[in-house]
C-alpha positions as CSV (number, residue, x, y, z in Angstrom):
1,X,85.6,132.1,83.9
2,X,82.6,129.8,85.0
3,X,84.3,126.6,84.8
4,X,87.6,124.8,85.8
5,X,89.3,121.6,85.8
6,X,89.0,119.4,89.4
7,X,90.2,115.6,90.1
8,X,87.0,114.0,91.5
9,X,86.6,110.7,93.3
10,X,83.5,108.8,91.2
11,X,83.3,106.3,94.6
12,X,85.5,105.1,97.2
13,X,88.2,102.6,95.9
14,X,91.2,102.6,94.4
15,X,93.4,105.5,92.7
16,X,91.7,105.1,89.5
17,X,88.7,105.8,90.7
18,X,90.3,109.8,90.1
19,X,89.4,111.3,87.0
20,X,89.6,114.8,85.8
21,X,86.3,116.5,85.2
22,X,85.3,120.6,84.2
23,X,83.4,122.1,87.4
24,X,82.5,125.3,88.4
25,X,84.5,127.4,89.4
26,X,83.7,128.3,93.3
27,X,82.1,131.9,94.9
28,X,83.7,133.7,97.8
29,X,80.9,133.8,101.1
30,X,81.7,135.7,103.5
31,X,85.3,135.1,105.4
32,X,86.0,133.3,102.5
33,X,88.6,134.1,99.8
34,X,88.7,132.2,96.1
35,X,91.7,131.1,95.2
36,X,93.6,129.9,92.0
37,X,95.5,127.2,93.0
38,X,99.6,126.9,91.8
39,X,100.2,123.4,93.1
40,X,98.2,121.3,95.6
41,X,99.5,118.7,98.6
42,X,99.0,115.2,98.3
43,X,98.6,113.8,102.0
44,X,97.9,110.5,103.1
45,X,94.6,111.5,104.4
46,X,93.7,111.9,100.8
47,X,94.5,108.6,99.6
48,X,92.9,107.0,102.8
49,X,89.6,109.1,101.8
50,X,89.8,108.1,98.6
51,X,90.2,104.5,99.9
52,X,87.2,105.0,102.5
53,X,89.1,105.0,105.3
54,X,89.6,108.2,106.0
55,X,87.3,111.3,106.5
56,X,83.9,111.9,105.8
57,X,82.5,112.0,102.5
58,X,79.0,112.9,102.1
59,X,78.3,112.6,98.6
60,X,79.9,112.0,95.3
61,X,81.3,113.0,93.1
62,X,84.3,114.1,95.4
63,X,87.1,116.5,95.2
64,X,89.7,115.8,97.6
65,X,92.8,117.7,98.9
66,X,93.3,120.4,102.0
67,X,96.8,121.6,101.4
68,X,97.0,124.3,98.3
69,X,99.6,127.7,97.4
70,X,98.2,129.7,95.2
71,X,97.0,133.0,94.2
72,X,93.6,135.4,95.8
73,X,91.4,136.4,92.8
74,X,88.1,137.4,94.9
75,X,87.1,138.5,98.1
76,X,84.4,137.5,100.0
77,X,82.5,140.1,102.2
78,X,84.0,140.6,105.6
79,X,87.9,139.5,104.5
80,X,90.7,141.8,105.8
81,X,93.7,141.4,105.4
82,X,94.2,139.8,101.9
83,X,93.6,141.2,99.0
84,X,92.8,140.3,94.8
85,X,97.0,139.1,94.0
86,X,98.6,138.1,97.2
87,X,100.1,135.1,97.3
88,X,98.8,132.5,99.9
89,X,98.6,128.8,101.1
90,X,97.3,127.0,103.7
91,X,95.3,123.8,105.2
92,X,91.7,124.4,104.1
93,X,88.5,123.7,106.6
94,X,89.8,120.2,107.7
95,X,88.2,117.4,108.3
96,X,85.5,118.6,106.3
97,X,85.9,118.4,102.6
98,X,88.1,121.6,101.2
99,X,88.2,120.1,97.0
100,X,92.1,121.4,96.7
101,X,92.7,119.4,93.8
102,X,91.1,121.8,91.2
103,X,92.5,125.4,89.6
104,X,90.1,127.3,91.9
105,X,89.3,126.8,95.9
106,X,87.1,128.6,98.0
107,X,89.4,129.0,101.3
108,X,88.2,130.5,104.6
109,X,90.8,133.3,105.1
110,X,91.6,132.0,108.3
111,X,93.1,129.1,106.9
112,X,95.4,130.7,105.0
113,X,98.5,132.8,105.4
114,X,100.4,134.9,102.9
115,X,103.5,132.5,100.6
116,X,107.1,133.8,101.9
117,X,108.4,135.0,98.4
118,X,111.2,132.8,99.7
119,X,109.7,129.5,98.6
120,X,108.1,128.6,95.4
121,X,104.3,127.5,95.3
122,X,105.2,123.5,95.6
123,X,107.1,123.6,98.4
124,X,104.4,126.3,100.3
125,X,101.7,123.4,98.8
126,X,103.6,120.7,100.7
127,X,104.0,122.8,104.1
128,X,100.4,123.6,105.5
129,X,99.1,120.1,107.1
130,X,102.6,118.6,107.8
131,X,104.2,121.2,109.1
132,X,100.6,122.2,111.3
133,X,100.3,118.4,112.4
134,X,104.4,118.5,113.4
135,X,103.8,121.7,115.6
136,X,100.9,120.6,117.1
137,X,103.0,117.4,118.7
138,X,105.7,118.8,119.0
139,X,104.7,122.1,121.4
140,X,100.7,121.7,121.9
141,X,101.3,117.9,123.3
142,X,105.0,117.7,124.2
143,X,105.7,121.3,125.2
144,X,109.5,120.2,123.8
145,X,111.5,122.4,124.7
146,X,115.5,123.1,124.2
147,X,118.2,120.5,125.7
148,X,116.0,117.2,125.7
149,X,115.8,114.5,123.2
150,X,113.5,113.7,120.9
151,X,112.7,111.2,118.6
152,X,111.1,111.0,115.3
153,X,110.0,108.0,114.2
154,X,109.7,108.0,110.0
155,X,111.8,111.0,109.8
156,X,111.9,111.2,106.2
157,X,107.9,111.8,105.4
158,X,106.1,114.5,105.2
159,X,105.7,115.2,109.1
160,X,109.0,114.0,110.0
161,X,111.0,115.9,108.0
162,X,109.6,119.2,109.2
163,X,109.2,117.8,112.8
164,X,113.0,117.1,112.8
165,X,113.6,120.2,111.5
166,X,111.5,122.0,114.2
167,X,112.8,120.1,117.0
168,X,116.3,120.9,116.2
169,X,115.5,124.9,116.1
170,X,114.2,124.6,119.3
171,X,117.7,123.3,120.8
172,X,116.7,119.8,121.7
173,X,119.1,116.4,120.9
174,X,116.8,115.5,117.3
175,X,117.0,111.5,116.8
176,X,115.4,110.1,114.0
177,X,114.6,106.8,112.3
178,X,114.5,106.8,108.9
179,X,116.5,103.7,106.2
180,X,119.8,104.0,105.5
181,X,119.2,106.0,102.5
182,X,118.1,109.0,104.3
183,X,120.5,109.1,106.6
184,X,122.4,112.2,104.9
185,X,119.2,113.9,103.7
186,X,118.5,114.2,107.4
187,X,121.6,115.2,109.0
188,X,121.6,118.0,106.4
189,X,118.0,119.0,108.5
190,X,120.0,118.9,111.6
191,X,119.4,115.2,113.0
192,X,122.3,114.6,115.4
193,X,121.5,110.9,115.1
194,X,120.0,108.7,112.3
195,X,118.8,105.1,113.6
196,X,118.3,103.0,110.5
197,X,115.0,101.1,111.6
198,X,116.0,98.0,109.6
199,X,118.6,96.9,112.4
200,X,115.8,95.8,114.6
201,X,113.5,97.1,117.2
202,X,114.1,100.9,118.0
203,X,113.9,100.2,121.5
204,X,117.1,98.1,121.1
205,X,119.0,101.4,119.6
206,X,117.6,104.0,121.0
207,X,116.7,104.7,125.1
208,X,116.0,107.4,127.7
209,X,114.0,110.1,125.1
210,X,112.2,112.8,126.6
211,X,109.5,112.8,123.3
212,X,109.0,110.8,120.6
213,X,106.7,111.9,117.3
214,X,105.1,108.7,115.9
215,X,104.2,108.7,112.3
216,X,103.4,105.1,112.3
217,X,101.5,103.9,114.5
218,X,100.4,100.1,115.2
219,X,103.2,98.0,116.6
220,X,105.5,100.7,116.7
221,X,103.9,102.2,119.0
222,X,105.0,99.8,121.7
223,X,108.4,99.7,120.6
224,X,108.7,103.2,120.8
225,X,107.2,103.7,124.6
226,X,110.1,101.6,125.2
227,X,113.0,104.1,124.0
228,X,111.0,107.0,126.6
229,X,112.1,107.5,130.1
230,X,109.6,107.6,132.8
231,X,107.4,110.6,133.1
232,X,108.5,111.4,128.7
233,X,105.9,111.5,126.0
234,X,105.3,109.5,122.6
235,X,102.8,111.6,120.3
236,X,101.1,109.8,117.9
237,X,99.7,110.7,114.3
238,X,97.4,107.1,114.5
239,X,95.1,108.1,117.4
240,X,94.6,106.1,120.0
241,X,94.9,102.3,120.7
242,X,93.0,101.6,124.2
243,X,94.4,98.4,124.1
244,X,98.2,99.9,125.1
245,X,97.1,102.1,128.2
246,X,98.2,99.4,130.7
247,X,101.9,99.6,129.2
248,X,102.0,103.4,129.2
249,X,100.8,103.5,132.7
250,X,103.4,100.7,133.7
251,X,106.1,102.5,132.7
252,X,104.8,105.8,133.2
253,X,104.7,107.2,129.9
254,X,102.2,109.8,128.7
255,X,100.8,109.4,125.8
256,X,99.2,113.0,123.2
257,X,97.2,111.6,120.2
258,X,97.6,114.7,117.5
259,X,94.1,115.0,115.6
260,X,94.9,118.0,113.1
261,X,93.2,120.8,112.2
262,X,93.6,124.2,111.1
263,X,95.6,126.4,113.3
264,X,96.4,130.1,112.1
265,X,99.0,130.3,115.2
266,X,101.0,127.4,113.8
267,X,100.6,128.9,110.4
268,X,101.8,131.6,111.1
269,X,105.2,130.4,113.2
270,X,105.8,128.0,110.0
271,X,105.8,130.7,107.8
272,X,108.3,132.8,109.6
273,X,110.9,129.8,109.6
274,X,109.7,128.7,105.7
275,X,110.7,132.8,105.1
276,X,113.7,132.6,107.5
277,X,115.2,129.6,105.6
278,X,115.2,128.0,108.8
279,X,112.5,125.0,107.9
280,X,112.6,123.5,104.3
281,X,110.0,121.5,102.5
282,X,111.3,118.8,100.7
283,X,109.7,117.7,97.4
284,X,109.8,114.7,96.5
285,X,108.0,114.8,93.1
286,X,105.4,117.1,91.5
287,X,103.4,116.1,88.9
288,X,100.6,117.2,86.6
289,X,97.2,117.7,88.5
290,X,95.8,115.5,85.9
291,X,98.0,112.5,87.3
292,X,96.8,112.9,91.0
293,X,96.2,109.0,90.8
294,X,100.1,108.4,89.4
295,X,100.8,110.6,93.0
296,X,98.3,108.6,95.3
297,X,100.1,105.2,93.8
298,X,103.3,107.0,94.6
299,X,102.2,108.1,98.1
300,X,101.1,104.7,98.8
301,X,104.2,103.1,98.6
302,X,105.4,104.5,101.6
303,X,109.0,105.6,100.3
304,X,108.5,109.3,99.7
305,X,110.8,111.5,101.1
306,X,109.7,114.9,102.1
307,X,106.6,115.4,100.0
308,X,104.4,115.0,96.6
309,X,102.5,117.8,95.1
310,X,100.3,118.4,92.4
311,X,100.8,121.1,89.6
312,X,97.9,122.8,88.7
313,X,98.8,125.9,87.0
C-alpha cells in the first residue's frame, strides 16, 4: 500500500478547516518504526494548532495529532527492540509535527512503548501525552511523594484524571476540583475529596496543600497559590505568567511550569500501572477518524471527561 487516508488542516482556523484527504503512506528512517494507527488522541494542543495558537506549523497542508496505539508494520534500520506485529503507542516527536491522525505514522521508536494487552487501542490512544504531562508535574516538578496533599485542579480532563489517579498510588491525600457531576467518577479513581469549583473560589474550600497540578491556568492560578502552604508547589500546564512572581514569592510558593515532551521513563512507569490495572484511561467518546472536526468541537467545549479519541482502523 502507497497511499492512506490522513485528516489535514488546509490553514489555520476553525475545525472545519479538517478534511480527509488520501496521502502517502510514510517510510521507516532509521530509529524510526511505521506504524498502522488503531485509534488516535485528540489533545487540546491539536485544536489550539489547528486554531494557530499552538505549535509550530511550517507548512500546509497539515496533519495533526501526537498521541496514537497501533500496530509496527516496518522497521527502520537501527530499531531493537520492536518488531513487524507488536502492539505499541506513544507521544510522537513533540512539539514538532508527528501527523497521528492518519492510518499510518512514522514514530521514532523511542517514543513508543509496547500496548499492555490489558487495555484496548483507544484507551492506550488516550494515555501517552496526558498521562507523560501528569508525571512530569507530579514527580519531575513536585517530587510528591506519599502522606501530603495534593490538589488537582480540573480533575476530570485528560491530565487530571490520570494525575489523580497517580497521586493517589503514590500514598498522598488526592483533592480534586471537578463539577458536581464528576464527583463519583472521581472518588471511584481514588479522590478522597471532590471540591465542586462552582461554590466559589477554591481558595475559600480548600487550604494548606503541599502541591497543586493546574490544568487551567489564568486566574486560577492565583486562586490556587492561595490553597498551598508556605514552602508547597502549584504546577502549571499554562506556562508561565511573569506577572504573578511577586505573589508566589510573598507567600513563598514555588512555582514548576510543565512543558511536555516525550519521555520513555514516564512511558514506561505508565505502562506498568495501565497493565497493572492500577491507572485507567477514561474515554469519553471515540469517533470515526473522518469526524476529527465533530471531536475538536467536542474537545472545545471544555466538558469532556477523561478523553476523546479518534478511530482509525
Amino acid at each position: 500500500m502507497t497511499r492512506m487516508r490522513a485528516v489535514v488542516a488546509e490553514r489555520f482556523g476553525p475545525p472545519e478547516v479538517l478534511r480527509v484527504a488520501e496521502v502517502a503512506v510514510p517510510e521507516p528512517s532509521a530509529g524510526q518504526v511505521v506504524v498502522r494507527v488503531r485509534a488516535a488522541g485528540v489533545n487540546a494542543i491539536d485544536w489550539l494548532t489547528r486554531a494557530g495558537l499552538g505549535v509550530r506549523v511550517s507548512r500546509f497542508p497539515a496533519i495533526l495529532g501526537w498521541d496514537m496505539s497501533g500496530t509496527v508494520m516496518a522497521c527502520g534500520s537501527g530499531v531493537t527492540g520492536l518488531r513487524e506485529g507488536d502492539d505499541v503507542f506513544g507521544m510522537l516527536s513533540f512539539p514538532a509535527l508527528a501527523s497521528c491522525y492518519a492510518e499510518y505514522v512514522a514514530a521514532p521508536v523511542t517514543d513508543v512503548a509496547l500496548k499492555p494487552s490489558a487495555i484496548d487501542h483507544r484507551q492506550a490512544a488516550g494515555a501517552p501525552m496526558p498521562a507523560i504531562t501528569a508525571w512530569q508535574a507530579l514527580f519531575r516538578h513536585a517530587d510528591l511523594r506519599a502522606g501530603q496533599r495534593v490538589l488537582i485542579h480540573g480533575a476530570a480532563g485528560g491530565v487530571g484524571h490520570i494525575a489523580a489517579q497517580l497521586a493517589h498510588l503514590t500514598g498522598a491525600e488526592v483533592i480534586a476540583t471537578a463539577s458536581a457531576r464528576n464527583r463519583d467518577f472521581l472518588i471511584d479513581l481514588g479522590v478522597d475529596q471532590v471540591v465542586d469549583y462552582g461554590l466559589g473560589p477554591i481558595s475559600e474550600l480548600v487550604s494548606k496543600v503541599d502541591v497543586v497540578v493546574d490544568s487551567r491556568g489564568g486566574a486560577d492560578f492565583l486562586d490556587l497559590v492561595n490553597a498551598v502552604r508556605p514552602g508547597g508547589i502549584v504546577v502549571t500546564l499554562k506556562g508561565e505568567q511573569p506577572e504573578y512572581r511577586a505573589q508566589l514569592e510573598a507567600q513563598q510558593v514555588r512555582a514548576g511550569y510543565v512543558y511536555v515532551g516525550p519521555d520513555p521513563q514516564a512511558l514506561k512507569a505508565v505502562a506498568q500501572h495501565l497493565a497493572d490495572g492500577a491507572v485507567r484511561v477514561a474515554v469519553d467518546r471515540a469517533l470515526p477518524l473522518a469526524q476529527a472536526a465533530e471531536a475538536h468541537k467536542v474537545g472545545e467545549t471544555d466538558h469532556v471527561r477523561g478523553r476523546i479519541v479518534l478511530d482509525v482502523y
